[in-house]
C-alpha positions as CSV (number, residue, x, y, z in Angstrom):
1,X,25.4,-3.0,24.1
2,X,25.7,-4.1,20.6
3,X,22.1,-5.2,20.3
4,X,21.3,-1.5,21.9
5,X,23.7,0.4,19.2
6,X,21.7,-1.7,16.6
7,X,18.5,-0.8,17.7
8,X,19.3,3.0,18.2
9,X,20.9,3.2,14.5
10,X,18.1,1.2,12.9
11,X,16.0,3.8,14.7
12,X,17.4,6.9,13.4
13,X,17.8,5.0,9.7
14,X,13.9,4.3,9.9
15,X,13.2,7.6,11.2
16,X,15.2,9.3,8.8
17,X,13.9,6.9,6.0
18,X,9.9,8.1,6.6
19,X,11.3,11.7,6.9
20,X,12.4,12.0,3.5
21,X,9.7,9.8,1.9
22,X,7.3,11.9,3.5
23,X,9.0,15.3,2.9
24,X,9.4,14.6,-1.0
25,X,5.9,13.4,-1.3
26,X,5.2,16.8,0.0
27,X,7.2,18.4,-2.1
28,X,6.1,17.0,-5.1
29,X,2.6,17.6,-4.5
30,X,3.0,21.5,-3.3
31,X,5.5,21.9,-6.7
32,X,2.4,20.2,-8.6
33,X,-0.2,22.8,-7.3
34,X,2.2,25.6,-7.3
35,X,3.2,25.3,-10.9
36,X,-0.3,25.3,-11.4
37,X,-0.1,29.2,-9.9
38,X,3.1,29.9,-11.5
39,X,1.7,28.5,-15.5
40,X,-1.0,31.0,-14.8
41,X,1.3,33.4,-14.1
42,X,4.1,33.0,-16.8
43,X,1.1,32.8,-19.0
44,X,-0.3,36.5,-18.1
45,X,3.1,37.9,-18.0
46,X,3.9,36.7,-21.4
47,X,0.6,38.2,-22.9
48,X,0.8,41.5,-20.3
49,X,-1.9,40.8,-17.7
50,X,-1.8,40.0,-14.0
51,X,-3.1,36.2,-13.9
52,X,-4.2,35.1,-10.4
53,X,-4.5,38.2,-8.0
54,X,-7.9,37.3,-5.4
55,X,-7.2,34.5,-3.7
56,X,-4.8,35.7,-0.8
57,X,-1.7,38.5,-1.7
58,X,-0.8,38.1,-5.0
59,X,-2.8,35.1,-5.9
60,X,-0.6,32.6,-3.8
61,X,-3.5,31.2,-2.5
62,X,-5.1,30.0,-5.9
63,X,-3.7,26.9,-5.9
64,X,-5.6,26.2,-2.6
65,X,-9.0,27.2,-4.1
66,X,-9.0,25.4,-7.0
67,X,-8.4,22.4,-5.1
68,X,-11.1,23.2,-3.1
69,X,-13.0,23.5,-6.0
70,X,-12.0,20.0,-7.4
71,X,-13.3,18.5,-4.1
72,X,-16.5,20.1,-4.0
73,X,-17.5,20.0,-7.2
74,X,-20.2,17.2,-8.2
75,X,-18.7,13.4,-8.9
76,X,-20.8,11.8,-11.6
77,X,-20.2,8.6,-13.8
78,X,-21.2,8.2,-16.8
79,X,-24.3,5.1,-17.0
80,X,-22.5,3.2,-20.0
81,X,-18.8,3.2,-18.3
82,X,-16.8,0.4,-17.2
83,X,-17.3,2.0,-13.6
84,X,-14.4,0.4,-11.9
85,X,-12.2,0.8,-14.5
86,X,-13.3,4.2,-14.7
87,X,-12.7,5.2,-10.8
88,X,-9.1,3.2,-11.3
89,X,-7.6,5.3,-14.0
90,X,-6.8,8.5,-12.7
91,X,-5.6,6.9,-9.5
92,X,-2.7,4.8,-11.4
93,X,-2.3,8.1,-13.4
94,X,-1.6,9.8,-9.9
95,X,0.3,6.8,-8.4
96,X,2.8,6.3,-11.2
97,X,3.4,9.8,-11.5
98,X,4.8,10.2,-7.5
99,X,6.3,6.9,-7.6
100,X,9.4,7.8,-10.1
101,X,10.3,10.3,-7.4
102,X,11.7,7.4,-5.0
103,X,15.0,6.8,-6.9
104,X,16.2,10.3,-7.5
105,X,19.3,11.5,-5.3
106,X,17.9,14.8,-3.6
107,X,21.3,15.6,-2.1
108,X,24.6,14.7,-0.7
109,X,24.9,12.3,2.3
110,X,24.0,13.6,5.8
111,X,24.9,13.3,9.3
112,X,22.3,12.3,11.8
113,X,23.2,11.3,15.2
114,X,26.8,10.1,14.0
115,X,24.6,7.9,11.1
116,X,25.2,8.7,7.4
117,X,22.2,9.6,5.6
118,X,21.4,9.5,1.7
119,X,18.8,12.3,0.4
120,X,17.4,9.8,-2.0
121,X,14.6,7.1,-1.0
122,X,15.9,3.9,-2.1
123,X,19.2,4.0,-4.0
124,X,18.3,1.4,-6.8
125,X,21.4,0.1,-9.1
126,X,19.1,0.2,-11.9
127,X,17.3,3.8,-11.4
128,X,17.1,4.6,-14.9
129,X,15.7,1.4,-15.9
130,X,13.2,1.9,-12.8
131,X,12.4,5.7,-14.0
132,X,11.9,4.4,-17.3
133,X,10.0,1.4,-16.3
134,X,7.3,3.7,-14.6
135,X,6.8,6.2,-16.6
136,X,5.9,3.8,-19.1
137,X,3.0,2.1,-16.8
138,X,1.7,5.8,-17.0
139,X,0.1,5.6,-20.0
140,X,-2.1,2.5,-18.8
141,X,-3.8,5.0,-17.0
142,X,-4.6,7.7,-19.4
143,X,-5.8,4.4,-21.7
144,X,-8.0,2.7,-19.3
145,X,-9.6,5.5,-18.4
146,X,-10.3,6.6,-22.2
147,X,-11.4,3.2,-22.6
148,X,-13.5,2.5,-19.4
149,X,-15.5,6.3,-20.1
150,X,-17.2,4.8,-23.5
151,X,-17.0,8.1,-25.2
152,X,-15.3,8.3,-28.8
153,X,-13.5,11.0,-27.5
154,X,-12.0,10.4,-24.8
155,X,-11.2,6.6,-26.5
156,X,-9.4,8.6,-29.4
157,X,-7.7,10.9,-26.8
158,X,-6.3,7.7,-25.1
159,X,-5.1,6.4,-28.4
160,X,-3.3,9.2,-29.5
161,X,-1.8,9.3,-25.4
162,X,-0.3,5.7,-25.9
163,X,0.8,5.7,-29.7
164,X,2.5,8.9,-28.6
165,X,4.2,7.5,-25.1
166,X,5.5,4.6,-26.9
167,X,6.9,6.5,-30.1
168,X,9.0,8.9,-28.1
169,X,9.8,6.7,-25.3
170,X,12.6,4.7,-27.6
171,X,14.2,8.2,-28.5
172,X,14.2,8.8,-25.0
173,X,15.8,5.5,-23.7
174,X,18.4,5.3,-27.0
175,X,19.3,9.3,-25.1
176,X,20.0,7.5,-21.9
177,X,21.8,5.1,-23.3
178,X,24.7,7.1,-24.4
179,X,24.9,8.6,-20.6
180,X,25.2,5.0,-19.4
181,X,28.0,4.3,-21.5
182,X,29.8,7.6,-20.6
183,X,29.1,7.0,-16.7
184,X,28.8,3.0,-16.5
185,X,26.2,3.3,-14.4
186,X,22.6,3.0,-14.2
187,X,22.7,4.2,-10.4
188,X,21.4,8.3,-10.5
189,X,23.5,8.7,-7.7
190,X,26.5,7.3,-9.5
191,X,26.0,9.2,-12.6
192,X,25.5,12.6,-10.3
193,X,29.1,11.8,-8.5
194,X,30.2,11.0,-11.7
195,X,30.1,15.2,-12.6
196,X,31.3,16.5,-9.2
197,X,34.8,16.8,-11.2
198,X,36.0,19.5,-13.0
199,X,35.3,20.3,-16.6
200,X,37.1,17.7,-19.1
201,X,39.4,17.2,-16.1
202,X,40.9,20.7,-16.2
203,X,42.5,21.3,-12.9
204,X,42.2,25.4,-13.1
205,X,38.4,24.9,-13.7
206,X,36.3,24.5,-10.2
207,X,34.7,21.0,-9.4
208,X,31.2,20.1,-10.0
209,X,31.4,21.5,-13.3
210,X,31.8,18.7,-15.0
211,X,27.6,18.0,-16.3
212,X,27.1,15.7,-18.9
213,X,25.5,18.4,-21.2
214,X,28.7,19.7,-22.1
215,X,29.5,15.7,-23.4
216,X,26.0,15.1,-24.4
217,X,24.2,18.6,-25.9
218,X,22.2,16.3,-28.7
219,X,21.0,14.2,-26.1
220,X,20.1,16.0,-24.0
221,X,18.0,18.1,-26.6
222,X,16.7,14.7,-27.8
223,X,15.6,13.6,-24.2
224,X,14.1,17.8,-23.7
225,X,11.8,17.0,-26.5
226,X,11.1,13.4,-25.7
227,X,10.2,14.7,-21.7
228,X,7.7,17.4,-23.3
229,X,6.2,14.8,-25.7
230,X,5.5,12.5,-22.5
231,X,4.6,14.4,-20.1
232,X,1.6,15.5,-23.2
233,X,2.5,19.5,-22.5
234,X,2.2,21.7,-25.7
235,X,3.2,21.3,-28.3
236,X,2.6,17.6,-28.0
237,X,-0.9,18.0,-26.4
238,X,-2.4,16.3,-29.0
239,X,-3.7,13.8,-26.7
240,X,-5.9,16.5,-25.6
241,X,-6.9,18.9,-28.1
242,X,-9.8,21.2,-27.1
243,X,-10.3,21.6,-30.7
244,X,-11.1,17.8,-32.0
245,X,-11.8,16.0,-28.9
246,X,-13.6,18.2,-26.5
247,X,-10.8,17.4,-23.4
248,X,-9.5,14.2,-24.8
249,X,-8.9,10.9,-22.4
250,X,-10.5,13.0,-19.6
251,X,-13.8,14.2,-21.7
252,X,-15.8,12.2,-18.9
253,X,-14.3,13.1,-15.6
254,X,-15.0,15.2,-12.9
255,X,-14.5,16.2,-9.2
256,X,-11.1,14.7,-8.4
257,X,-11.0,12.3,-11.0
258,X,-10.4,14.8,-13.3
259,X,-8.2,16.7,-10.6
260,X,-6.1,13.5,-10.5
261,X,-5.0,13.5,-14.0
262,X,-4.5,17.0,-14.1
263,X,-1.9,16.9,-11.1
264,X,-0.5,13.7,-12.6
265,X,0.5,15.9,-15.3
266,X,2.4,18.7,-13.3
267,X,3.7,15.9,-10.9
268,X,5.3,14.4,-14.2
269,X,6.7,17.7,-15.2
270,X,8.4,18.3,-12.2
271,X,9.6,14.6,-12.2
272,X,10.7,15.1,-15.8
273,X,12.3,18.6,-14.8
274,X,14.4,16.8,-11.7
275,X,15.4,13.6,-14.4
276,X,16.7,16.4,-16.7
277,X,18.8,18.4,-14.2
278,X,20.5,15.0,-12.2
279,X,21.0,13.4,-15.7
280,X,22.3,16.2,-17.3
281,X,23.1,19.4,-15.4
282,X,24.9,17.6,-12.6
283,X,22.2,17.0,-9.8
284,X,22.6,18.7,-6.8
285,X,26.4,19.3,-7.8
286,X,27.8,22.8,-8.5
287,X,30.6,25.0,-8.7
288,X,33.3,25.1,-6.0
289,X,31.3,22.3,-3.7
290,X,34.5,20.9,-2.9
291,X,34.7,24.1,-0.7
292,X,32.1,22.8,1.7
293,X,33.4,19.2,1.9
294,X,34.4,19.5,5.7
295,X,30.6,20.3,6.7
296,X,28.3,17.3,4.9
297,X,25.2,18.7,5.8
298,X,26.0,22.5,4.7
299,X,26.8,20.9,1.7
300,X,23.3,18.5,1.3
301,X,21.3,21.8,2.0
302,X,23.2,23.7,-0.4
303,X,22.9,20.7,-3.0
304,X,19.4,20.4,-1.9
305,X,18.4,24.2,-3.2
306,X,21.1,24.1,-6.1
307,X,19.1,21.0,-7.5
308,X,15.8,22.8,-6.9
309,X,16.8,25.8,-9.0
310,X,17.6,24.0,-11.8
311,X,14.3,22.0,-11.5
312,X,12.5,25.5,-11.4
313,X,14.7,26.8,-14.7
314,X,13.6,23.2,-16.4
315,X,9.8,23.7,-15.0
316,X,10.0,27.6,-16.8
317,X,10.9,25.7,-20.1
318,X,7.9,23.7,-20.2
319,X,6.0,27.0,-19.3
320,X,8.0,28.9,-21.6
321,X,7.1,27.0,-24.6
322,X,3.2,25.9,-24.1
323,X,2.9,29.7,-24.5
324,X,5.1,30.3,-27.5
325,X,5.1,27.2,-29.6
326,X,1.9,26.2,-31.4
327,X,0.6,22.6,-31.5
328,X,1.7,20.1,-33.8
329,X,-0.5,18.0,-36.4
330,X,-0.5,14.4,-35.3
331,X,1.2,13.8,-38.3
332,X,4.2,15.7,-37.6
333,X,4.2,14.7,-33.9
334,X,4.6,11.1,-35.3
335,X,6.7,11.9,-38.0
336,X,9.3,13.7,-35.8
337,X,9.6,10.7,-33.4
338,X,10.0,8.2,-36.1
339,X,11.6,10.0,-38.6
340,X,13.6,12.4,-36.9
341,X,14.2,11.8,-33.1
342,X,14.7,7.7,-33.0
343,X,17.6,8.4,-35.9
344,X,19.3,11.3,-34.1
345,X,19.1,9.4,-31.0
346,X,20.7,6.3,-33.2
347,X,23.7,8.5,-34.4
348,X,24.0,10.3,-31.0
349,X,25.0,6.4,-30.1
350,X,27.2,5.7,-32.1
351,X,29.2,8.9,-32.0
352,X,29.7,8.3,-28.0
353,X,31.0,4.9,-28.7
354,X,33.3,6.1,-31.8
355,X,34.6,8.8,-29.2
356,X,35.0,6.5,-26.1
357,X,36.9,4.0,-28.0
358,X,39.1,6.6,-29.5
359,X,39.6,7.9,-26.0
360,X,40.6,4.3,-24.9
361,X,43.1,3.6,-27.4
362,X,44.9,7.2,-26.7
363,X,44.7,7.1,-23.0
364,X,44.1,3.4,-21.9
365,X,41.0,4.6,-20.0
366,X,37.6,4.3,-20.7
């Protein structure tokens, strides 16, 4: 009977398991198309036009066609490229992109068949390391395949992309580093339960109210700009300006190639998007969850669609400010990682620290 019960519950685990690696990878790659759609859209109502309106009622098939059109179109390499090279870039662009997905708590635990559940793929101890890890392999991509086209553009697209990755990726880690301290984590799903409380431990103010950008505002506007400047969205998409370098690292590529890099880049945003809210805006916490604490999954669902409407404010930013913000020189997109960003970020530091040891000596707790 014991084998049996083992068998059953390693079952429903596995079962379970697939579902949810399956269901994100879906929903990572129908957010990618649609915020294709939606930019389009944003993009028309900010300079009063319709945007996409043919393809099905109100355009919501757009998405659809062009990646129709992506398939269809011709596939052509260039005679002097490193061919396999070439073929391999946008493919560890794509792969990266989906793979920081896997350590991200989606939800609450759930009940299944008397089995509890975690929303998340593999709960990792060191998820931010592992986010942060991956999303710097991303570039290797963009640079081979500037590399592997042998086209001075695209080769000075893919320099820009890298110098630019690895500048704002040490603001970006020195941010984290202060929510570490505060949550002694690196587990996501630890730093999540870590603001289920209430507000600065107020006992008149709700639980899961108590985010991390009420303790952390200048890092979490360091890590806003650092996610932009990654992800290459304007005003950081100097890696490929129309204006100097034809289309930049991806000059060369067509068909899906090209359709690979260009999801990779909307995949990444909505990564980035869900990395801000968990890290900063309490996850799939909210207001008054302690409420549904008697009915786990009522409270996972609701989790599930509070953490997707913050990912949808945080994807509206990014759209929000390609249209509003022109783009920087390459100068000053160097200069305000180097100069500006990695210093703030230092300061940010030591002020946590400063106020966590204060807090220690007054209180005995950490």
């Amino acid at each position: 009977m014991n084998i049996i019960f083992l068998i059953d519950s390693f079952l429903v685990s596995f079962i379970a398991k697939c579902t949810i690696v399956v269901t994100i990878f879906g929903i990572s790659l129908g957010m990618a198309a649609y915020a294709t759609y939606g930019e389009r859209k944003v993009a028309a109502w900010m300079q009063d036009r319709r945007g996409p309106n043919r393809a099905g009622p109100w355009g919501l098939l757009q998405p659809i066609a062009d990646g129709g059109k992506m398939f269809f179109k011709e596939d052509f390499i260039p005679q002097a490229s490193e061919k396999f090279l070439f073929i391999m870039a946008p493919g560890i662009a794509m792969l990266t992109a989906l793979m920081t997905s896997a350590v991200i708590p989606w939800g609450s635990d759930i009940l299944v068949l008397g089995q509890t559940i975690p929303l998340q793929v593999a709960n990792v101890d060191g998820g931010i390391l592992y986010i942060l890890g991956i999303v710097s392999i991303g570039v290797y991509g963009i640079m081979i395949g500037g590399w592997a086209s042998n086209n001075k553009y695209s080769l000075m697209g893919a320099i820009r992309a890298s110098s630019q990755m690895i500048s704002y990726e040490l603001a970006m880690g020195l941010s984290v580093l202060a929510i570490i301290m505060m949550s002694g984590s690196l587990n996501l799903r630890d730093i999540v339960h870590g603001q289920e409380g209430s507000l600065y431990g107020l006992s008149f103010l709700p639980a899961g109210t108590n985010w991390n950008i009420f303790y952390q505002p200048l890092g979490f506007l360091i890590f806003l700009v650092c996610a932009f400047a990654e992800t290459n969205r304007a005003p950081f998409d100097l890696p490929e300006c129309e204006t100097e370098l034809v289309g930049g690292y991806h000059t060369e590529y067509s068909s899906m190639k090209l359709g690979f890099f260009l999801f990779a880049e909307y995949v990444n945003m909505f990564v980035s998007s869900t990395v801000l809210a968990t890290v900063y805006f309490g996850g799939f916490s909210f207001p008054g969850m302690n409420m549904l604490a008697d009915n786990p999954n009522l409270l996972a669902a609701v989790g599930f669609a509070v953490l997707f409407i913050k990912i949808i404010f945080f994807i509206f930013l990014y759209m929000w400010v390609r249209w509003t913000i022109p783009r920087f020189r390459y100068d000053q997109l160097m200069h305000l990682g180097w100069k500006s960003l990695i210093p703030l970020a230092i300061i940010n530091l030591v002020l946590t620290g400063a106020v966590m040891v204060l807090k220690h000596s007054i209180t005995g707790q950490w």
